[in-house]
BABADO-902477 format. One line per 3 residues: number of its first residue (from 1); their letters; for each residue x, y, z of N, C-alpha, C, O, CB. Coordinates in pm, 1 decimal. Glycine has a CB too. Layout:
NUM) A) X:Y:Z:X:Y:Z:X:Y:Z:X:Y:Z:X:Y:Z  ... $
% end
This chain:
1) XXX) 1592.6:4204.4:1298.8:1524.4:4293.6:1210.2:1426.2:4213.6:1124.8:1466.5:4143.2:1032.2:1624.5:4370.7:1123.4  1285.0:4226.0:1159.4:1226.4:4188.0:1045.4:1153.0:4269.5:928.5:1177.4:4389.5:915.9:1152.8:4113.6:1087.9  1047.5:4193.2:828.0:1028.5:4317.7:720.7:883.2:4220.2:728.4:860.6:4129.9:809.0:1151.6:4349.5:539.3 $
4) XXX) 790.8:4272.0:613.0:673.5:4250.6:630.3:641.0:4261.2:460.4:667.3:4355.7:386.1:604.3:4352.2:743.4  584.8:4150.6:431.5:567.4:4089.5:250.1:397.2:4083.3:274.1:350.1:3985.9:332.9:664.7:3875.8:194.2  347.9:4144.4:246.7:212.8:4097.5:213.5:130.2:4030.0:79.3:11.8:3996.6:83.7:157.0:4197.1:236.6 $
7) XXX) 196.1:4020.4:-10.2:125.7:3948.1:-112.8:271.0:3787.4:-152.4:295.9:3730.2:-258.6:86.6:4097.1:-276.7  332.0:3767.8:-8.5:431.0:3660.3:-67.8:390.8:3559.0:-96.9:443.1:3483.2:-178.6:525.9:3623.4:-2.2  237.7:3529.3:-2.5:213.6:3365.3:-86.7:163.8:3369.1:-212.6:192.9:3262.6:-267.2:104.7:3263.4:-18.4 $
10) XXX) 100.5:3442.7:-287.9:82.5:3488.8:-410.9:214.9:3533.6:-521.9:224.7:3478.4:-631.5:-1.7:3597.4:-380.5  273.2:3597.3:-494.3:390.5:3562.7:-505.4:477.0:3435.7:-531.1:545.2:3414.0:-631.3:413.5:3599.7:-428.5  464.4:3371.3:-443.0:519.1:3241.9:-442.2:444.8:3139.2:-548.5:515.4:3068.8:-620.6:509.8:3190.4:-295.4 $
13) XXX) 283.6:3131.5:-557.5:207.0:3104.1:-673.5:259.7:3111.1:-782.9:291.6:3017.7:-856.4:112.7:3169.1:-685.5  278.3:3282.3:-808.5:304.9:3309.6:-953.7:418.9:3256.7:-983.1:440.2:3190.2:-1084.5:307.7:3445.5:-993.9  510.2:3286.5:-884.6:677.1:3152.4:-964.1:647.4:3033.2:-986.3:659.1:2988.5:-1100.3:825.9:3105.4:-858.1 $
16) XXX) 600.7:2952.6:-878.6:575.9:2824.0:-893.2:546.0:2839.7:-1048.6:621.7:2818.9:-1143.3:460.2:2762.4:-792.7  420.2:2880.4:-1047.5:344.0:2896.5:-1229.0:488.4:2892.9:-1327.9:509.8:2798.3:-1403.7:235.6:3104.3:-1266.7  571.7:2996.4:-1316.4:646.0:2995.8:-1413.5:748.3:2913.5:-1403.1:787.7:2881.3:-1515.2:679.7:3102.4:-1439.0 $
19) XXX) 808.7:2865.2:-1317.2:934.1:2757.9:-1250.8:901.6:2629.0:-1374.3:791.4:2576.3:-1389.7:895.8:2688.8:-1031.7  1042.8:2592.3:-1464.3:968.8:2455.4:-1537.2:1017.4:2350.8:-1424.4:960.3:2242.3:-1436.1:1034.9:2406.1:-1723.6  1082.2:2355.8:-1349.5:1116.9:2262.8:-1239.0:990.3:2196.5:-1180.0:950.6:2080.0:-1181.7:1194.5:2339.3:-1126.1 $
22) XXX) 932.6:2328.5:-1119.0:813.7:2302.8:-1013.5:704.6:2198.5:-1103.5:626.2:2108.3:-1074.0:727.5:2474.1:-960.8  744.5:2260.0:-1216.3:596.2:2188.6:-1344.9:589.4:2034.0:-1371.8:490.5:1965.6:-1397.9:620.4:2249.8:-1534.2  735.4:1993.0:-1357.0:773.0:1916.7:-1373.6:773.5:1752.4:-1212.4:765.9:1629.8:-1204.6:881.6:1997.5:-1434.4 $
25) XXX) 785.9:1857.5:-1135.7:791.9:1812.0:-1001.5:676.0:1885.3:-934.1:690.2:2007.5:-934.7:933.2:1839.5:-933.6  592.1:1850.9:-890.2:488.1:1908.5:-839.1:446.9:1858.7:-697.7:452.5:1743.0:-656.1:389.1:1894.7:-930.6  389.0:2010.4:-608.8:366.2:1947.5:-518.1:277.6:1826.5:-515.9:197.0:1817.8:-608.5:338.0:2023.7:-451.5 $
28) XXX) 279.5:1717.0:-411.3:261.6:1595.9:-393.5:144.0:1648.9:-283.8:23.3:1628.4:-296.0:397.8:1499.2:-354.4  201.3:1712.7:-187.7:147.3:1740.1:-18.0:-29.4:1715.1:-80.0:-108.8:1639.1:-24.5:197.4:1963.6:75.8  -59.7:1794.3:-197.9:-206.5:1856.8:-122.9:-328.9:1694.3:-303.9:-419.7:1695.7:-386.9:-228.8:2188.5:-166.0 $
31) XXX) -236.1:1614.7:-252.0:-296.7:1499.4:-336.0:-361.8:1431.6:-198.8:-324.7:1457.7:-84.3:-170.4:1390.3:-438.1  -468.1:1337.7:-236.3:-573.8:1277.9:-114.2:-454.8:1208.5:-73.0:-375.8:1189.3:-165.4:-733.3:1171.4:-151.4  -409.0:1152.0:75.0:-366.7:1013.0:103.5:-439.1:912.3:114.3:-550.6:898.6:164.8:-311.5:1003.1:197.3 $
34) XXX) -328.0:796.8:33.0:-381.8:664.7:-3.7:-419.8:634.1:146.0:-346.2:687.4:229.0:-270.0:551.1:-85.7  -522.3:557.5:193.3:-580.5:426.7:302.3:-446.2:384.2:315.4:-372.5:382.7:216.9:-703.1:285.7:240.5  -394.1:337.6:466.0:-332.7:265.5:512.9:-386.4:63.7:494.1:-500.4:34.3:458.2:-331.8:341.7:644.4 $
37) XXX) -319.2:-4.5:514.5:-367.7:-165.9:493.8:-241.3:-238.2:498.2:-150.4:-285.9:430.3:-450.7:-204.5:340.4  -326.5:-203.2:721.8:-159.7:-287.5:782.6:-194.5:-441.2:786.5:-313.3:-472.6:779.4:-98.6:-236.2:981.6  -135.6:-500.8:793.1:-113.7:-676.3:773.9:-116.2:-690.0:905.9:-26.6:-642.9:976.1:36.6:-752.0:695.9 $
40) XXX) -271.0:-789.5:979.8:-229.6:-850.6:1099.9:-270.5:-953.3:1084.3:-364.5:-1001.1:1020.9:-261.3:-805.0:1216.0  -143.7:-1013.7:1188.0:-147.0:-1140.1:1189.8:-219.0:-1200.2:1294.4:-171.5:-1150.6:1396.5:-33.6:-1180.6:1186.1  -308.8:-1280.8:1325.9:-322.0:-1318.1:1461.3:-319.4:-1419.1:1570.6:-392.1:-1437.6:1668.2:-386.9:-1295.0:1470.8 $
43) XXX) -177.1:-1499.2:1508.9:-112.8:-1588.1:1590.0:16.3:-1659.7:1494.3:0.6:-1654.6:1372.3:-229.5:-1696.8:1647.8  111.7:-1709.7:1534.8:240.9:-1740.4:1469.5:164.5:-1811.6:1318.7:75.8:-1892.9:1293.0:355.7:-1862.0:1581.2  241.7:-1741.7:1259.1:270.5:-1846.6:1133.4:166.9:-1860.2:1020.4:159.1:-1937.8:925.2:283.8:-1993.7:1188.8 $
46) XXX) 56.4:-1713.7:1081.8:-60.8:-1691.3:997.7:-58.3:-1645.3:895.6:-138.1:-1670.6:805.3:-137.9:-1632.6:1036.8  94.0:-1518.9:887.3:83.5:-1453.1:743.1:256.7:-1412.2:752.0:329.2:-1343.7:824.1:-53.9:-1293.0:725.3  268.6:-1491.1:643.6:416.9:-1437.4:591.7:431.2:-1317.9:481.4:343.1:-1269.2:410.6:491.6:-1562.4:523.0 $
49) XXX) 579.2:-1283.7:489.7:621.6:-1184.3:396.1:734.8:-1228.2:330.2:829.2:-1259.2:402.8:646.5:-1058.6:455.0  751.3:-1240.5:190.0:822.1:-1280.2:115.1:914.1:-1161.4:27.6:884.8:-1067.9:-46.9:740.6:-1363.0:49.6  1007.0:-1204.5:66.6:1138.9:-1102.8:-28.5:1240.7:-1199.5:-99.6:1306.7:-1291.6:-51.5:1254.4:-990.9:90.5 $
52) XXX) 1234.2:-1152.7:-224.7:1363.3:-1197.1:-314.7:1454.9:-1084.5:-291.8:1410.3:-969.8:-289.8:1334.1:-1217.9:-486.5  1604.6:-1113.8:-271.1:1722.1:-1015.2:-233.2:1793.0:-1039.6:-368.4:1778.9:-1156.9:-402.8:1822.8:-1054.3:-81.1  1851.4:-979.4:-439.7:1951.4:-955.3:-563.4:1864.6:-901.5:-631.3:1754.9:-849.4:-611.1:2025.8:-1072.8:-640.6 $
55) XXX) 1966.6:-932.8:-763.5:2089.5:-1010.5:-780.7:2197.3:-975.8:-704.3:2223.2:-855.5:-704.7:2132.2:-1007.6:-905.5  2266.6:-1045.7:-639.6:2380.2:-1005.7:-573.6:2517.0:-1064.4:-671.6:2495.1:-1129.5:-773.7:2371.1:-1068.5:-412.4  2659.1:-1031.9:-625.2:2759.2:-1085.6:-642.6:2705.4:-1267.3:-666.4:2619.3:-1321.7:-597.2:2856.1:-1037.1:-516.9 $
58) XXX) 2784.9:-1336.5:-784.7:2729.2:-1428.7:-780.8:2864.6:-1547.2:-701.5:2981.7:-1559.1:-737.5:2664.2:-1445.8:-932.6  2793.0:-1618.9:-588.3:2836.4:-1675.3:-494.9:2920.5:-1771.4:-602.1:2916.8:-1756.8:-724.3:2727.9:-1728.2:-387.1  3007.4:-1886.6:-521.2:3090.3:-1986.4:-557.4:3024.0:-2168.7:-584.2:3064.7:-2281.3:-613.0:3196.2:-1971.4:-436.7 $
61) XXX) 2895.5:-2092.5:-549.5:2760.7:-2187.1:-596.2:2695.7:-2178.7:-694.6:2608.3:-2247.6:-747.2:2662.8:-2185.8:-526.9  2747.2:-2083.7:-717.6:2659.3:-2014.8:-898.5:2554.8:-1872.5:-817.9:2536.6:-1757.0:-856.5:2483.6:-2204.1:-1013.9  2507.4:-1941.3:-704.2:2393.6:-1827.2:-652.6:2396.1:-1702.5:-657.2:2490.1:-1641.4:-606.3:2368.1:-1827.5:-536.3 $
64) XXX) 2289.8:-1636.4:-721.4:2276.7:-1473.2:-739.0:2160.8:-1447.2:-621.0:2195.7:-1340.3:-570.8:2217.0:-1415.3:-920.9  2082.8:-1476.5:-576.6:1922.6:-1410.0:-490.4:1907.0:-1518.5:-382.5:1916.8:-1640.5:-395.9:1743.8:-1406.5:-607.1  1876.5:-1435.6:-256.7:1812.0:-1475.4:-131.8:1674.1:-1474.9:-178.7:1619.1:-1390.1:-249.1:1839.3:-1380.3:-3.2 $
67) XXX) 1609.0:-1621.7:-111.0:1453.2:-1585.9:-78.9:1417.6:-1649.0:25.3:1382.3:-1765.4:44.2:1350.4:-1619.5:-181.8  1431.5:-1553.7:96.2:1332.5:-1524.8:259.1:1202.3:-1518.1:287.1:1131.9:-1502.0:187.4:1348.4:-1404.6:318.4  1141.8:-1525.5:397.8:1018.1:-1518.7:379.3:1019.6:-1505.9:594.0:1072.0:-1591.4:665.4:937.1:-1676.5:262.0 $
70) XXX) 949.2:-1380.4:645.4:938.5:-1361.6:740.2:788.6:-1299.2:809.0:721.7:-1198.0:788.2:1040.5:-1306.2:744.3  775.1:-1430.3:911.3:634.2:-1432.7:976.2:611.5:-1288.8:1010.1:701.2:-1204.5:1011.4:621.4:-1531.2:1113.3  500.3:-1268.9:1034.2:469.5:-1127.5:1040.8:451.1:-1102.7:1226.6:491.8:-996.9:1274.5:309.7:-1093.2:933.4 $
73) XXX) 372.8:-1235.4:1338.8:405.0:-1204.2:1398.9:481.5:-1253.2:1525.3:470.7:-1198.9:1635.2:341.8:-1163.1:1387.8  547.0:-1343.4:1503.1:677.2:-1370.8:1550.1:817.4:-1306.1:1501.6:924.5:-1304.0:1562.3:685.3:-1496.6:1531.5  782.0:-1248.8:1361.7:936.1:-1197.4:1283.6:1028.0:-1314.9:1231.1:1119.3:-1289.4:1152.5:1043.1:-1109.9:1400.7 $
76) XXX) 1002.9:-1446.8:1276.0:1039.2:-1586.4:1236.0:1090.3:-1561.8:1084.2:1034.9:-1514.9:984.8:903.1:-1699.1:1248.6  1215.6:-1612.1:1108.2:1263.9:-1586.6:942.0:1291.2:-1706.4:884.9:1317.9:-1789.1:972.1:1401.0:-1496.9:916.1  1297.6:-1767.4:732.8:1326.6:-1857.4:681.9:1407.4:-1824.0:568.2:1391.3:-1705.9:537.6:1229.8:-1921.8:666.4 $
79) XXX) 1518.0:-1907.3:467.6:1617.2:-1816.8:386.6:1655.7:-1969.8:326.9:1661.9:-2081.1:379.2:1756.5:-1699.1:481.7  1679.4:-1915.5:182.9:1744.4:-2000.0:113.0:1827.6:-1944.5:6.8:1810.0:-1827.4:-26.9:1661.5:-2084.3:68.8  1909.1:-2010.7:-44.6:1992.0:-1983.0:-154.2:1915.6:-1976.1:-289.2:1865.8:-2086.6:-311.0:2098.0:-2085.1:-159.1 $
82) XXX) 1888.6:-1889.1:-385.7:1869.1:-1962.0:-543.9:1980.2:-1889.7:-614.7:2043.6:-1788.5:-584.8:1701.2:-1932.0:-634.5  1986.8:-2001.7:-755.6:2031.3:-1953.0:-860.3:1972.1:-1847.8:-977.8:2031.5:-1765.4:-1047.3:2057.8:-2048.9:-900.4  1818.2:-1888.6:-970.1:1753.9:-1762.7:-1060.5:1616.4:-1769.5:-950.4:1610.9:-1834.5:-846.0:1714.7:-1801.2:-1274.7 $
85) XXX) 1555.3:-1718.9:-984.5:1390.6:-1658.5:-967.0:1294.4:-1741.7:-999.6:1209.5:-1670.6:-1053.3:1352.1:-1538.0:-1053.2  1260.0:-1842.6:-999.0:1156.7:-1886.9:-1081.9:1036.4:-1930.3:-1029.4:1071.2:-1987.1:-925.9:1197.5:-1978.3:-1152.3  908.7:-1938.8:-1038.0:820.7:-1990.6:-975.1:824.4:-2129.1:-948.9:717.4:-2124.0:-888.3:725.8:-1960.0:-1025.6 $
88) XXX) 846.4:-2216.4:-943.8:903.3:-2331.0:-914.8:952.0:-2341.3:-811.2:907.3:-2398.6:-711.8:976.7:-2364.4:-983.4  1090.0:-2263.1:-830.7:1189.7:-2267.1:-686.3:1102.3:-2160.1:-580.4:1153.8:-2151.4:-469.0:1386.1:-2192.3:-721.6  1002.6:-2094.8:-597.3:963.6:-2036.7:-477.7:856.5:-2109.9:-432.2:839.1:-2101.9:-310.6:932.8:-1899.7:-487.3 $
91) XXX) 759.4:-2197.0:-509.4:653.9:-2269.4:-477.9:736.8:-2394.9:-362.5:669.7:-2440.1:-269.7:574.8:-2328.8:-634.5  887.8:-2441.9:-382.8:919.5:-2539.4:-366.7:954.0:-2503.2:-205.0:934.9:-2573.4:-105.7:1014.1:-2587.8:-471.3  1008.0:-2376.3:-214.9:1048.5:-2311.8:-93.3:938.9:-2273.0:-16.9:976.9:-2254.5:98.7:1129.6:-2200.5:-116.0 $
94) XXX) 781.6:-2246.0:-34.2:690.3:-2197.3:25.6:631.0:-2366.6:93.3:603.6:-2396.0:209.7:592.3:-2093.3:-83.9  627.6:-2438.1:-11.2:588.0:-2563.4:47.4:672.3:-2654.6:165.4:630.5:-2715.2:264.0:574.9:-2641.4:-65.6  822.0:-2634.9:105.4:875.5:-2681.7:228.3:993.2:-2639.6:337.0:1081.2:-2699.1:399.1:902.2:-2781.5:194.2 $
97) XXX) 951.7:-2521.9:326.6:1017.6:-2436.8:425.7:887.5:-2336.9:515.1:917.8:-2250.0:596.7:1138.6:-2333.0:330.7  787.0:-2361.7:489.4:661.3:-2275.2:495.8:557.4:-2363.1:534.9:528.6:-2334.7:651.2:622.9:-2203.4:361.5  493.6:-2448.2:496.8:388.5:-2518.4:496.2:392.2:-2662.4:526.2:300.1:-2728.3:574.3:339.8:-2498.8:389.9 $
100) XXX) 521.3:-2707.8:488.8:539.2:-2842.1:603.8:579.7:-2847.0:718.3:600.5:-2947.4:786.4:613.9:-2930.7:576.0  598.3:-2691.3:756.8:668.9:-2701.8:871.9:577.9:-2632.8:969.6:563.6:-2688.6:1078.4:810.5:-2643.9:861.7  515.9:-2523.1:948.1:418.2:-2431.5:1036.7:260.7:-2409.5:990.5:169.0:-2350.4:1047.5:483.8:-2283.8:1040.6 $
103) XXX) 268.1:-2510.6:810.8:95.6:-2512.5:787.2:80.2:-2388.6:710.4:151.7:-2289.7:694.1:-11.9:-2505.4:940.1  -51.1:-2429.7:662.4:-75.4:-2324.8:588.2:-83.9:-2164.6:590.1:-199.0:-2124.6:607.8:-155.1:-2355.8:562.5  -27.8:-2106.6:581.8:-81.0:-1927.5:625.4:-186.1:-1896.9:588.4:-202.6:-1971.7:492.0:-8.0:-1804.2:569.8 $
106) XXX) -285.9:-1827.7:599.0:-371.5:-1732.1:539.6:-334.1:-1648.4:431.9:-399.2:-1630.0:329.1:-409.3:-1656.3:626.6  -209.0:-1591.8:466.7:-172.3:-1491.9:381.1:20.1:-1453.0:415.8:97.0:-1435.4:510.3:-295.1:-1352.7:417.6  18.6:-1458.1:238.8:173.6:-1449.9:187.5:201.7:-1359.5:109.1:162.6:-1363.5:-7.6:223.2:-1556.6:120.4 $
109) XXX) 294.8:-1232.8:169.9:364.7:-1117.0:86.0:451.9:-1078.9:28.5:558.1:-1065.7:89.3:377.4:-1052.6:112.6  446.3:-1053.6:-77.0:584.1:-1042.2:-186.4:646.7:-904.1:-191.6:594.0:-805.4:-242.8:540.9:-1074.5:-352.5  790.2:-909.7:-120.3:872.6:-793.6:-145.6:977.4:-794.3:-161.7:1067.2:-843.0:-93.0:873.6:-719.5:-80.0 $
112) XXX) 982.2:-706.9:-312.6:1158.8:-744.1:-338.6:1233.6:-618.6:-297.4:1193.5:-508.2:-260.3:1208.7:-779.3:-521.0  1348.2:-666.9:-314.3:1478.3:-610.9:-292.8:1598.9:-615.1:-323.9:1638.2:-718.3:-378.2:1496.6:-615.6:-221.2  1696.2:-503.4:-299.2:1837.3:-501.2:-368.3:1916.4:-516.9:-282.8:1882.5:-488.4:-167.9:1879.9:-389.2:-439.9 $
115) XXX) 2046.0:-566.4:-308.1:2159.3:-571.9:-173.9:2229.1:-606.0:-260.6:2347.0:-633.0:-237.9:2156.4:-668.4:-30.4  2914.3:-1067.2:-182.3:3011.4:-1125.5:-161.5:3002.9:-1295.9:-215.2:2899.5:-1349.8:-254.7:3032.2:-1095.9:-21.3  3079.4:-1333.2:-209.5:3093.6:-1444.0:-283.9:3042.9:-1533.8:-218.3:2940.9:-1571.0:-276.3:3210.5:-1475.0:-321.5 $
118) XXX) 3066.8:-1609.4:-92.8:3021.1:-1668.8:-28.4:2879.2:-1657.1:65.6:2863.8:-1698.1:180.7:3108.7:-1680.6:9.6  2797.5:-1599.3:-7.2:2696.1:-1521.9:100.0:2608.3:-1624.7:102.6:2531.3:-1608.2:197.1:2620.6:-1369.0:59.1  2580.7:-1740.5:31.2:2490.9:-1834.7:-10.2:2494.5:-1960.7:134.0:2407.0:-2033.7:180.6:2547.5:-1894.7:-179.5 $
121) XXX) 2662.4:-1935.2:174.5:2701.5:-2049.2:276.2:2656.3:-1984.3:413.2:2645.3:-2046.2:519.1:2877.6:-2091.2:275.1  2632.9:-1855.1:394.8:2633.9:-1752.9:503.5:2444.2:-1745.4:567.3:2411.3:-1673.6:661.7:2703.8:-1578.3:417.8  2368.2:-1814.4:507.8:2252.8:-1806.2:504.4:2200.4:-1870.0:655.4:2138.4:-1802.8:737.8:2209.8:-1869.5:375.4 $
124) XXX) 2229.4:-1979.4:669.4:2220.3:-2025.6:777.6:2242.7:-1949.5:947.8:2175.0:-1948.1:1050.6:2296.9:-2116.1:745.1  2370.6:-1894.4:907.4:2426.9:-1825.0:1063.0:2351.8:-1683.6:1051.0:2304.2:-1639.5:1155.7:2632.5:-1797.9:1081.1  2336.8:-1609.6:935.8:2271.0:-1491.7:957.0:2059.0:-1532.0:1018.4:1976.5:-1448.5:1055.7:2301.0:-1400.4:774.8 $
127) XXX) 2043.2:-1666.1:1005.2:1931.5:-1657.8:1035.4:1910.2:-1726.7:1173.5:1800.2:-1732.4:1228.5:1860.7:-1701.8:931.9  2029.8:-1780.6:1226.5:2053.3:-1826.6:1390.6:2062.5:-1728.4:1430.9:1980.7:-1706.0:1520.0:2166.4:-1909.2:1446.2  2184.1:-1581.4:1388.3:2179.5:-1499.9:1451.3:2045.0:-1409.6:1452.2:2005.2:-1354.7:1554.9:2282.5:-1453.0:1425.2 $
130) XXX) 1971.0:-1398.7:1312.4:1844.5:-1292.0:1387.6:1789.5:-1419.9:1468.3:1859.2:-1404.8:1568.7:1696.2:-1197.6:1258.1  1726.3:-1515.9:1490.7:1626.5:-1598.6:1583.1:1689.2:-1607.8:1722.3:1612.3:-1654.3:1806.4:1598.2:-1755.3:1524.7  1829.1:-1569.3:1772.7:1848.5:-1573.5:1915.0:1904.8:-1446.6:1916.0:2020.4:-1438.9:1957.7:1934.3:-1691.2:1979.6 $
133) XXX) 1842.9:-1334.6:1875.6:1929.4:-1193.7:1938.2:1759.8:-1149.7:2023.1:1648.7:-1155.6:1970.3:2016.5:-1032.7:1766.5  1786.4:-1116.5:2134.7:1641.8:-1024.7:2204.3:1604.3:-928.0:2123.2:1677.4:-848.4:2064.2:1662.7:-941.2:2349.1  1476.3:-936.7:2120.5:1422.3:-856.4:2042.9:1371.9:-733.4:2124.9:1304.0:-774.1:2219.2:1324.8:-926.0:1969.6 $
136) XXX) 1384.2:-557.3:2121.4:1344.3:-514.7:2222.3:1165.9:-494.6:2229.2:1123.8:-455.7:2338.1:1428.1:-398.0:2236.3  1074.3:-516.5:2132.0:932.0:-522.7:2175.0:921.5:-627.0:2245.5:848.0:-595.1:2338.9:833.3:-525.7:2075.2  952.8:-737.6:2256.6:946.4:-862.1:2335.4:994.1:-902.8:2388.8:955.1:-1008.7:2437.9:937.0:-934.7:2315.2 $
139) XXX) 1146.9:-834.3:2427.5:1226.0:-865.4:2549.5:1238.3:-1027.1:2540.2:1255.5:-1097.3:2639.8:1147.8:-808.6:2696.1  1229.4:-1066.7:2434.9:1328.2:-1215.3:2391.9:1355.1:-1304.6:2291.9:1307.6:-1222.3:2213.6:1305.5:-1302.3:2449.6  1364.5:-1331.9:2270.3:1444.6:-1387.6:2119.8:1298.2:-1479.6:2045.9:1212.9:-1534.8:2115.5:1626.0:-1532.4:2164.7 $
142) XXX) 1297.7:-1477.9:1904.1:1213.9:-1552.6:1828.5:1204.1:-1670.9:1822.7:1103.6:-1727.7:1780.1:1221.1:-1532.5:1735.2  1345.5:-1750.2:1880.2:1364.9:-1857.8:1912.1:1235.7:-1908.0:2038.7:1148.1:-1994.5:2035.8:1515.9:-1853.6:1948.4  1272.1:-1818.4:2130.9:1218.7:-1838.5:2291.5:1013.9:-1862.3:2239.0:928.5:-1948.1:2261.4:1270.5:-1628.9:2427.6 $
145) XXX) 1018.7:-1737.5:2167.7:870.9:-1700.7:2162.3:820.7:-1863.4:2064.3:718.1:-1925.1:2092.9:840.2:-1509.1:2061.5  920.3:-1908.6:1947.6:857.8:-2011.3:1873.7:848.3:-2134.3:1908.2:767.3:-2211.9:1857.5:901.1:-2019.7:1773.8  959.9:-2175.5:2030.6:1015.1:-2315.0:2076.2:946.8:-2309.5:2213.1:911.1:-2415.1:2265.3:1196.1:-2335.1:2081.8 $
148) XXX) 925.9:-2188.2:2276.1:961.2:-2201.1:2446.9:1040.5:-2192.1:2557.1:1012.2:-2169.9:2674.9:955.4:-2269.5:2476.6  1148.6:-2213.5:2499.5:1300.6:-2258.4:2576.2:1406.1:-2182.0:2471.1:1401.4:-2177.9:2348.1:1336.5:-2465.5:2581.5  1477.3:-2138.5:2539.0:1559.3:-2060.1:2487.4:1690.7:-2150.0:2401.2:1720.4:-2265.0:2433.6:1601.2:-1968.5:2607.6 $
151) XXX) 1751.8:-2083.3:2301.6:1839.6:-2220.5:2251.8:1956.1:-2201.4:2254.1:2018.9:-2097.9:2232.4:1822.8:-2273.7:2119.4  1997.2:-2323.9:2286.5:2094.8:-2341.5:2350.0:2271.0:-2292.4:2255.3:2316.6:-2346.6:2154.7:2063.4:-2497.0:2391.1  2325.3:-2188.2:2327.5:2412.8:-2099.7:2213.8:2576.1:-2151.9:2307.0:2601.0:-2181.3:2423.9:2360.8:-1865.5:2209.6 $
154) XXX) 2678.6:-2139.0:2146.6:2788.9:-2223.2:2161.8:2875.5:-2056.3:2271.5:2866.0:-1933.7:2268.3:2873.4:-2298.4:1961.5  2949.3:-2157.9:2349.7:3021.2:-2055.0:2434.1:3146.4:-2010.4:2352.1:3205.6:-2062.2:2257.4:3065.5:-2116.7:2582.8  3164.5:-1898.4:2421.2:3302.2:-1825.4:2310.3:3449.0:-1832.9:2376.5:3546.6:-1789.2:2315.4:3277.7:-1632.0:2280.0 $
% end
């Protein structure tokens, strides 16, 4: 059974108008969209992305925050432990976890983020495990794509 409203989108206007909800929250939909400004990279190790993780639980190291930093197009990840935030400890980490090792980038992105006690010791194996799991756009591990040769993993 249906019925037939002829003045409902008008209708629907005039509540909106009076709704303090709607007034308060407003449609978004019919605002311009912002330009897209995707990040390409165009060969390993050209442009990283940088994330601070915490504060987390503070580890048995004192450590509260991960700072990572992952190539844009290999996905190549790098990770360290800190105790606070400071520009220092990230300059120290960009220089030698970043730039003595793969050179200068072009370009480096900052994104933070939110997320156990021991997670600081845990840094290492969570970043063996992303660099040898297949990746499915590339059908093979970040390891393979950065080294050549696939690396060599302990039997179980």
């Amino acid at each position: 059974m249906g019925y037939y409203w002829p003045t409902m989108i008008k209708d629907y206007i005039d509540y909106a108008k009076r709704c303090q909800a709607c007034q308060f929250h407003p449609n978004l939909i019919h605002q311009p969209p912002e330009p897209l400004h995707p990040t390409v990279a165009l060969w390993p190790f050209d442009a990283w992305g940088l994330d601070v993780v915490g504060p987390m639980t503070k580890s048995s190291g004192g450590h509260l925050y991960i700072l990572a930093a992952t190539d844009y197009f290999s996905k190549w990840a790098e990770a360290v432990p800190l105790k606070e935030v400071k520009k220092e400890n990230v300059a120290d980490f960009i220089h030698t976890n970043i730039i003595y090792r793969y050179g200068v980038p072009s370009l480096l992105k900052k994104v933070v983020a939110k997320s156990k006690r021991d997670w600081h010791e845990r840094i290492g194996e969570a970043l063996w495990a992303y660099r040898t799991t297949v990746r499915t756009p590339t059908q093979s591990t970040l390891y393979a794509l950065v080294y050549g040769v696939e690396a060599v993993l302990p039997l179980e």
